[in-house]
C-alpha positions in Angstrom: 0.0 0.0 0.0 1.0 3.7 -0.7 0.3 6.8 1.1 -0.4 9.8 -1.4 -2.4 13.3 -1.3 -5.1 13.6 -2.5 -4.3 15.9 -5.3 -2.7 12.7 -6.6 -5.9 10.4 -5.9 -7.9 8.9 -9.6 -10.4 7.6 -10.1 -10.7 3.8 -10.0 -8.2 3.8 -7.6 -8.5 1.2 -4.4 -8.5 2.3 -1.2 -5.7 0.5 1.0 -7.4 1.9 4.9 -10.6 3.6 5.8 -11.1 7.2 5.2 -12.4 9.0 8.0 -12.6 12.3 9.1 -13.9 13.8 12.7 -14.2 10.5 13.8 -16.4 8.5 11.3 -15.7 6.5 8.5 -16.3 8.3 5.0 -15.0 5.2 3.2 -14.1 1.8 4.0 -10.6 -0.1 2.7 -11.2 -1.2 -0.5 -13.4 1.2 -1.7 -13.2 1.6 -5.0 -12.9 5.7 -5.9 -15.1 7.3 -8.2 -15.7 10.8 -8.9 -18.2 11.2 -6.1 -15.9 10.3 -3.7 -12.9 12.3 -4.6 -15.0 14.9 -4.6 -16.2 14.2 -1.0 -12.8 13.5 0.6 -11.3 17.0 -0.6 -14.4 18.7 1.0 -13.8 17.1 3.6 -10.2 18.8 3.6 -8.4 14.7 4.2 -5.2 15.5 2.7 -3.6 12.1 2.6 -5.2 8.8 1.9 -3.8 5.0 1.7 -4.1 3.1 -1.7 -3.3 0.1 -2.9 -0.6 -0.9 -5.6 -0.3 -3.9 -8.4 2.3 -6.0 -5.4 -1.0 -5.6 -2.8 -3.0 -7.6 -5.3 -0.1 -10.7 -5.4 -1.5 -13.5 -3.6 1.7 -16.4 -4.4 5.3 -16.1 -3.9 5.9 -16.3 -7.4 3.4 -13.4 -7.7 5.2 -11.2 -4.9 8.8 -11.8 -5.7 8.4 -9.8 -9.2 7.1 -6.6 -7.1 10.6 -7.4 -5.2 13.0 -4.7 -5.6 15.9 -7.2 -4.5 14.7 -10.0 -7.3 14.1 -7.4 -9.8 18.2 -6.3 -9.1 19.0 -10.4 -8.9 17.3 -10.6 -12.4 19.0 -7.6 -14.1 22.0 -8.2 -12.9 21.8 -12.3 -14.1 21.0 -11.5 -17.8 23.8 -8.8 -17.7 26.3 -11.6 -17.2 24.2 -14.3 -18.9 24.8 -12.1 -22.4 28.4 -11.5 -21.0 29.2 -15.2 -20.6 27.2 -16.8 -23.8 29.9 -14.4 -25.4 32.9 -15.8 -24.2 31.8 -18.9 -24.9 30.8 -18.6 -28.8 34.8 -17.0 -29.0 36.0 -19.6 -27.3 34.5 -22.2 -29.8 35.5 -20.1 -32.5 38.7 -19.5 -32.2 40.0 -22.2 -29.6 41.8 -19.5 -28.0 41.8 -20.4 -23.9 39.6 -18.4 -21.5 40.7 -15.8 -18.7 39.7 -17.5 -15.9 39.3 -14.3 -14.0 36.6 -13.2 -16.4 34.3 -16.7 -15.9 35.1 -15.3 -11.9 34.1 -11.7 -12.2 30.8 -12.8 -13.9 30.4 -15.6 -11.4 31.1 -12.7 -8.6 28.4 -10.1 -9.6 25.9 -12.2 -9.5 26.2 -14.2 -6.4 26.8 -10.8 -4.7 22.9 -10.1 -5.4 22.3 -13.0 -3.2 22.5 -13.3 0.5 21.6 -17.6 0.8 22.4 -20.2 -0.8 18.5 -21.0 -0.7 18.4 -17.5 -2.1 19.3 -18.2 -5.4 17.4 -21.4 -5.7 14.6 -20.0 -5.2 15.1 -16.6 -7.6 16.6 -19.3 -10.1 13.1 -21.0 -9.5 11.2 -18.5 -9.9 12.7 -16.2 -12.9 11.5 -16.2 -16.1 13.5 -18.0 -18.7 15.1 -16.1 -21.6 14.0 -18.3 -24.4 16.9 -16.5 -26.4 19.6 -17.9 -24.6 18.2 -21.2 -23.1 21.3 -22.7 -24.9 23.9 -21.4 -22.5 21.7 -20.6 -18.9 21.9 -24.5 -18.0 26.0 -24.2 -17.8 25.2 -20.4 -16.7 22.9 -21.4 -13.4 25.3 -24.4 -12.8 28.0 -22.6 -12.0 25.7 -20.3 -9.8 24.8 -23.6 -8.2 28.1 -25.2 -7.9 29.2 -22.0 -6.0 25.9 -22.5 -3.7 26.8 -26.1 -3.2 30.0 -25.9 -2.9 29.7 -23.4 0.0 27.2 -26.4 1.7 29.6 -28.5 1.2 32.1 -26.2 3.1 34.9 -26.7 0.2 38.3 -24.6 0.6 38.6 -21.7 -2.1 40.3 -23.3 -4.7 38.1 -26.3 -5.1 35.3 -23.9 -4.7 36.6 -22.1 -7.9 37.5 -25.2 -9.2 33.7 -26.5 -9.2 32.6 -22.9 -10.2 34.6 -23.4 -13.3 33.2 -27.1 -14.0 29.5 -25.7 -14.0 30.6 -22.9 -16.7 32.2 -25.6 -19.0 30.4 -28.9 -18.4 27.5 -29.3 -21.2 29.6 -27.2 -23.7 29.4 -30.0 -25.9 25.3 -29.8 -26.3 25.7 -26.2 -27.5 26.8 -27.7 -30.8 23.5 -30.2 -31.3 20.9 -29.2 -33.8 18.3 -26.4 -31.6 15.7 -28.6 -33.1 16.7 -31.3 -31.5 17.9 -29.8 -28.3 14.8 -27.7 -27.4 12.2 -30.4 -28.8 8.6 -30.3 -27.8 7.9 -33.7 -26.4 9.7 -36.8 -26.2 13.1 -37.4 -28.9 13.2 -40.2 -30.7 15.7 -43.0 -30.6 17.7 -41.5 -33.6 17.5 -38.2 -31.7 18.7 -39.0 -28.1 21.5 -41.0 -29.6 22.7 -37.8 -30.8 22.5 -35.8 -27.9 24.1 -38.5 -25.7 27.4 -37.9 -27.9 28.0 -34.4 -26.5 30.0 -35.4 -23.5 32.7 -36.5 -26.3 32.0 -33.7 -28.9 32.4 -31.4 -25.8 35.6 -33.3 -24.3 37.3 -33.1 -28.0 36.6 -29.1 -27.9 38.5 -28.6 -24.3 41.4 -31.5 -24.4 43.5 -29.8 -25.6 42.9 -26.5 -23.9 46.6 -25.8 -22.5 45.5 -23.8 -19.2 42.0 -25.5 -18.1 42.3 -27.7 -15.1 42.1 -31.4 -16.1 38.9 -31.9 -13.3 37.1 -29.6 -15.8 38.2 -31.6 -19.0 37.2 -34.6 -17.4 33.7 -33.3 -15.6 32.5 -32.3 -19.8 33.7 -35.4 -20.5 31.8 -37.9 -17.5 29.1 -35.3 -15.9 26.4 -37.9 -17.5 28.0 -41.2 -15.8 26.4 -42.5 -13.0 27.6 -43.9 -10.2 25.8 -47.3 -10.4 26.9 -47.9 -13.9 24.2 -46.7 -15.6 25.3 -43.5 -17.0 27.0 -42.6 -20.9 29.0 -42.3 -22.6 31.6 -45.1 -20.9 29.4 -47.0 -18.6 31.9 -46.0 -16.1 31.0 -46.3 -12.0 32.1 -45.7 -8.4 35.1 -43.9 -7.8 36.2 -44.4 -11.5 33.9 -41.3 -12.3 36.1 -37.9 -11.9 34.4 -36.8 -8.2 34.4 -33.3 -10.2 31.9 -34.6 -12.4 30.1 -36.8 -9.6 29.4 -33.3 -8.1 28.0 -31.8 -11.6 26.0 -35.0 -12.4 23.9 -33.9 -9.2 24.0 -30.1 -9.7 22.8 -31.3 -13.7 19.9 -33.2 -12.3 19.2 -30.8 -10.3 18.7 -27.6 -13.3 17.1 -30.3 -15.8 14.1 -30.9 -13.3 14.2 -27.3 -11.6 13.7 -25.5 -15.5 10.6 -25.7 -17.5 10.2 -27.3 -20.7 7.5 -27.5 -23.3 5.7 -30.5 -22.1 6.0 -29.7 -18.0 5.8 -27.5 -15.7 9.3 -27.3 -13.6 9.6 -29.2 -10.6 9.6 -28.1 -7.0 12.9 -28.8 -5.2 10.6 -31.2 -2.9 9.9 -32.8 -5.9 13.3 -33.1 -7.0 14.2 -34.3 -3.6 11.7 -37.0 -4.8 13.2 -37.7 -7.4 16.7 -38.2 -5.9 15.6 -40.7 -3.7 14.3 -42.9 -5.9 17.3 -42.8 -7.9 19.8 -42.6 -5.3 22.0 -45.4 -6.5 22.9 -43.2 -9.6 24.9 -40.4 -7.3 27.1 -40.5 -5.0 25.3 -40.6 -1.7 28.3 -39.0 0.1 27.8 -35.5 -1.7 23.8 -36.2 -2.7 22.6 -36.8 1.2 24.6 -33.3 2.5 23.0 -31.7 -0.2 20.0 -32.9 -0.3 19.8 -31.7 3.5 20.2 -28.3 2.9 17.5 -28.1 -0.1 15.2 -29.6 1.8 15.6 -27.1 4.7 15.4 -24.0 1.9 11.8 -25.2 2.1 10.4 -24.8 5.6 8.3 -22.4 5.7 7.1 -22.0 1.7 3.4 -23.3 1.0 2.4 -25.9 -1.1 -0.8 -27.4 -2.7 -1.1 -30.9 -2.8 -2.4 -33.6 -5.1 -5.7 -33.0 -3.5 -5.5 -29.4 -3.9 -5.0 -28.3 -0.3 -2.6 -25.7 0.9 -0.3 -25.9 3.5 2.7 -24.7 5.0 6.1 -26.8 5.4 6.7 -26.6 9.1 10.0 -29.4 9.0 12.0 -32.0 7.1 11.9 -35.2 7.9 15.6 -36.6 7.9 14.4 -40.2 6.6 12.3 -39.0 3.7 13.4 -35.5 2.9 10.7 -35.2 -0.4 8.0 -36.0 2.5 8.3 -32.9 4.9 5.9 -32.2 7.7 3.4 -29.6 7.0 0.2 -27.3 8.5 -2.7 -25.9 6.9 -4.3 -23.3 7.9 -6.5 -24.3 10.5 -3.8 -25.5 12.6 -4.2 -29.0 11.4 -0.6 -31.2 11.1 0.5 -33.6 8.2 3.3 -36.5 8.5 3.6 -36.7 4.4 5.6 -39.7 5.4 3.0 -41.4 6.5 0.6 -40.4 3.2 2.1 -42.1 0.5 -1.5 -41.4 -1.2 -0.9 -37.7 -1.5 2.2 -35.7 -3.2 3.3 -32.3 -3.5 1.9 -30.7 -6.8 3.2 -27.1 -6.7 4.7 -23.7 -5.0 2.4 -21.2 -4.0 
């Protein structure tokens, strides 16, 4: 709500309080103003009245956070670099020359310092808008953000902080040379189509190997960020400990930005959901990093509301530690739900 005179008052303007004036109520909050009634509050010499603006009217999160002065700075900021990055990037590719370093860091370092949590930017990375100009290069682009956040979790010394930083900014380079058609496809690819995109780990490998000044965990992250650790992974098969622990990291923090971004067919999963998700796969990560992780998104998310499967709205009052996609929740009323113990209801969205 705003306070302004009432020189500056229109018509069809909402009123945010009551209007009184020698101790009754002209006009109650959420009157809507007409030319009767600016007529009636200047006689009545009120010089200063409450109104509502557009941010009054958001009901969701989503809704509020673009009236957010903070998220609108997080977002300008972001596409800034986003443009600045994508940049380097196409040079890079085009003339093999190696990158500065320091310039991947100086990107990296303007935009986390719009950010005061790691939960933070998962939820302004949530909750933007994508650029559907550069969807291409904002997966490596928010995995770098990521890998910072997570790396920070994880309580990582500088240099291997940097060093992860650096693996998020490089990792999928080889899926920026696959057909657009292919890589932003409406709907499910076909066999012919997905055995295409599962070579980019090789066709991005053969564009850094022999990249003089980048740090062999990177080479080897573009090359393995799609193995997993029970086997199950491409291009090698490869398992365990035989997988880079670089690239075990980004094979989480990949998962991670696949399910968190929208696509054509679906809507983006919540990081509850994506919690979910991770747990039934478990055996494909390394449960060492996943579990720490998967900790500290879950505790991002007490206190956001939800709607479930059955369309109720709660709040999530606490994680459980044993199930972290099933957390404890209230509604309104003061009610209290174990999701735990309600394997019949699920969360279906962010409110």
């Amino acid at each position: 709500m705003k306070l302004i005179t009432t020189l500056q008052l229109r018509k069809g303007m909402e009123l945010g309080e009551d209007v009184e004036s020698g101790g009754k109520i002209l006009y109650k909050a959420h009157t809507v103003i007409d030319d009767i009634a600016m007529d009636r509050i200047k006689r009545h010499g009120i010089m200063c009245v409450t109104v509502m603006e557009p941010s009054d009217y958001a009901s969701t999160h989503h809704e509020k956070l673009f009236f957010n002065e903070h998220f609108q700075r997080f977002c300008s900021v972001y596409n800034e670099n986003l443009i600045k990055f994508k940049g380097i990037f196409i040079s890079y590719l085009q003339t093999k020359q190696s990158i500065n370093e320091e310039d991947l860091f100086a990107i990296y370092d303007e935009v986390a310092a719009c950010i005061t949590t790691e939960g933070e930017l998962l939820d302004f990375l949530y909750n933007m808008i994508p650029n559907e100009d550069e969807l291409t290069y904002t997966q490596s682009f928010n995995a770098a953000l990521l890998a910072g956040s997570f790396a920070n979790w994880l309580k990582f010394p500088d240099e291997e902080k940097r060093l992860m930083i650096l693996c998020g900014f490089y990792y999928d380079i080889g899926k920026w040379e696959l057909p657009s058609e292919i890589l932003w496809k409406p709907g499910k690819l076909s066999d012919e189509e997905y055995a295409i995109v599962k070579k980019h780990p090789v066709s991005g490998y053969a564009s850094v190997r022999n990249d003089p000044k980048l740090n062999d965990h990177v080479k080897m992250t573009v090359l393995m960020h799609h193995e997993k650790y029970d086997g199950s992974g491409y291009p090698y098969h490869m398992s365990g400990d035989h997988i880079d622990r670089y690239a075990r990291y980004m094979s989480i923090v990949d998962t991670y930005i696949a399910m968190a971004s929208p696509r054509s067919f679906r809507n983006a999963f919540t990081p509850l959901q994506i919690l979910g998700n991770f747990e039934t796969n478990i055996d494909k990560y390394d449960v060492s990093i996943l579990l720490p992780l998967m900790e500290k998104i879950a505790d991002t998310q007490i206190g956001s509301r939800v709607v479930l499967s059955d369309e109720t709205e709660w709040e999530v009052i606490m994680i459980n530690k044993l199930k972290y996609s099933c957390p404890v929740l209230r509604s309104d009323m003061g009610d209290i739900l174990d999701l735990k113990t309600r394997p019949d209801l699920t969360i279906a969205k962010l409110i």
